[in-house]
C-alpha positions, 0 to 999 in steps of 0.5 A, a space after each residue: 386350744 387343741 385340734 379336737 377343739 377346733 374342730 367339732 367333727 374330728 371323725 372321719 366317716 368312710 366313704 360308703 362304695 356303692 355297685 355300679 350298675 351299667 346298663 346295657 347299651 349299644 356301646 357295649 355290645 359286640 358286632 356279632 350280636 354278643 354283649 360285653 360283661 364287665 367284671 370290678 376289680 378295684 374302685 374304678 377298673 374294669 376288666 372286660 369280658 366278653 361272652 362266648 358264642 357256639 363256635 368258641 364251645 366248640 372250640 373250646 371241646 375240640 380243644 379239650 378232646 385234643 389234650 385228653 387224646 395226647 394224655 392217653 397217647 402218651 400213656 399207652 405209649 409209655 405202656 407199649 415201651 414198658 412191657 417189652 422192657 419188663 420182657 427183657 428183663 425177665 428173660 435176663 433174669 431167667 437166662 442168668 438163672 440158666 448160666 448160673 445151674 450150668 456153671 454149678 452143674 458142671 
């Protein structure tokens, strides 16, 4: 006798996973009147997350305004400190250029 013999139903049907839904309720809201949203990972974790309000928004864009005004800053200042150098480098080559005609002229 063989394993499939003693048994009639050697397969092995896959659970099915079903969403679970939860329903909102008391305990999963917040104390300022927000409300908790869920999000599955895996078959039996859950990571939760809450929802923002108006003073996280405006947070958030004051954030992001903050970090635009510190990239341009840093651009233009590294603007500001470029042209005086290319400045001077066009006046040394200029000023060789003169050094070199007066050295052949003379």
């Amino acid at each position: 006798m063989g394993y499939r013999d003693m048994n009639d139903d050697w397969r092995v049907e896959r659970p099915r996973l079903e969403p679970e839904i939860i329903p909102p309720d008391p305990a999963h809201r917040r104390r300022g009147g927000g409300q908790r949203i869920f999000i599955a990972m895996r078959p039996g974790r859950r990571a939760p997350l809450a929802t923002s309000g108006f003073l996280a928004a405006i947070l958030a864009a004051f954030a992001v305004g903050a970090l635009s005004v510190t990239t341009l800053a840093l651009f233009f200042g590294a603007f500001v400190i470029l042209v005086p150098l290319i400045g001077l480098v066009a006046a040394g080559f200029m000023l060789s250029g003169l050094i070199d005609r007066l050295r052949r002229g003379a």
